[in-house]
C-alpha positions in Angstrom: 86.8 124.0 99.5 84.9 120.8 98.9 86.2 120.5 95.2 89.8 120.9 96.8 88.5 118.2 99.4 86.9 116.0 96.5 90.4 116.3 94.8 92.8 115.4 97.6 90.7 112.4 98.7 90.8 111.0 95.5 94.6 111.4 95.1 95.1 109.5 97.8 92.9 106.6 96.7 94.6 106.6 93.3 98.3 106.8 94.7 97.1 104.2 97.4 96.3 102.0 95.0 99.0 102.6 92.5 101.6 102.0 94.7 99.5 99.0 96.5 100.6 96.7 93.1 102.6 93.3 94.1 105.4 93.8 93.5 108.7 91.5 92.7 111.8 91.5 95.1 115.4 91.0 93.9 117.6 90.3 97.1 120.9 88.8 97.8 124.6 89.3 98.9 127.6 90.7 96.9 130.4 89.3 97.8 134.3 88.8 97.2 134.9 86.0 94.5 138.2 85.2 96.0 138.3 85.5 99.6 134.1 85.4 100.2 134.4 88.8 101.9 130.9 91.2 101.9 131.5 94.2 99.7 130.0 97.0 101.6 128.4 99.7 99.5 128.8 97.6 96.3 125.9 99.2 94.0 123.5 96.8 92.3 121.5 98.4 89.3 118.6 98.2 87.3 119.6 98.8 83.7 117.6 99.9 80.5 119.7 99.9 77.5 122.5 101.9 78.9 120.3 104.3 81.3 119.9 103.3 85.4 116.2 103.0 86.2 117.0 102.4 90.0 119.7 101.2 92.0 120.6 100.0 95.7 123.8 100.1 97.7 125.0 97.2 99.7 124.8 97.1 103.7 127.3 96.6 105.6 126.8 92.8 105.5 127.2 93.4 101.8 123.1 92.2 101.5 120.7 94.3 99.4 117.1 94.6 98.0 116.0 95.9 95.0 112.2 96.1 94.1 111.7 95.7 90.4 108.4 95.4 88.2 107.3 92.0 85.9 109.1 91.8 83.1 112.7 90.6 81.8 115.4 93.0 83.7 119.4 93.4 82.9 120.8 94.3 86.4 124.6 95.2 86.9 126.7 95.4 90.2 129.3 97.7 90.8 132.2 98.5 93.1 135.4 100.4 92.8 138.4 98.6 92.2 136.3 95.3 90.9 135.1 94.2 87.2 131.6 95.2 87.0 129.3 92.3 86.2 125.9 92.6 84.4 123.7 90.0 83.0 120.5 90.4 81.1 117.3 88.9 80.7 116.0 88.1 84.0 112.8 87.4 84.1 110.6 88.3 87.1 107.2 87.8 87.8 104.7 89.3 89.6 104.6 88.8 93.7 108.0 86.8 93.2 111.0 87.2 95.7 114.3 86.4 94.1 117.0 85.5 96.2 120.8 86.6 94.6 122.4 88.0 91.8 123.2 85.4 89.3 126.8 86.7 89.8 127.1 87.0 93.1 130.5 87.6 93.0 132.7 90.2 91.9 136.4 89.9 91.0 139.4 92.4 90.7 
């Protein structure tokens, strides 16, 4: 019983302070490019070569905020019936908040 004890207390120390890193904050607002309108579930993803390491979806205000980890990211946004728009090599640092999407907008 103690060695299960022992075990479980210090899972929770390492998980507390695994997940306790800063982290960086990619936030912003998808939006129409032609008439300004929010795009409401638009999806905004983190990209690795051609694989999705995380994603958000867009509030109804077409705002979202993705939490990502140092380093240079490629992130894409989504939405049916619009051109998808990626661009690569953003680089994030640690404890920074980004505000937008270099392409905010997303056209037909």
């Amino acid at each position: 019983m103690k060695i299960i004890l022992v075990l479980l207390t210090s899972l929770t120390w390492l998980l507390s302070h695994c997940s306790s890193g800063t982290s960086t904050v990619l936030q912003g607002k998808i939006t129409d490019a032609q008439d300004g309108a929010p795009l409401i579930g638009a999806t905004v993803k983190l990209m690795q070569d051609a694989v999705v390491i995380r994603g958000v979806i867009t509030d109804i205000d077409g705002s979202y905020t993705l939490k990502l980890e140092p380093g240079t990211h490629t992130i894409e946004v989504s939405y049916t019936g619009y051109v998808a728009a990626r661009k690569s090599g953003i680089p994030v640092f640690e404890g920074q908040v980004i505000d937008g999407f270099p392409a905010q907008t997303c056209r037909r």
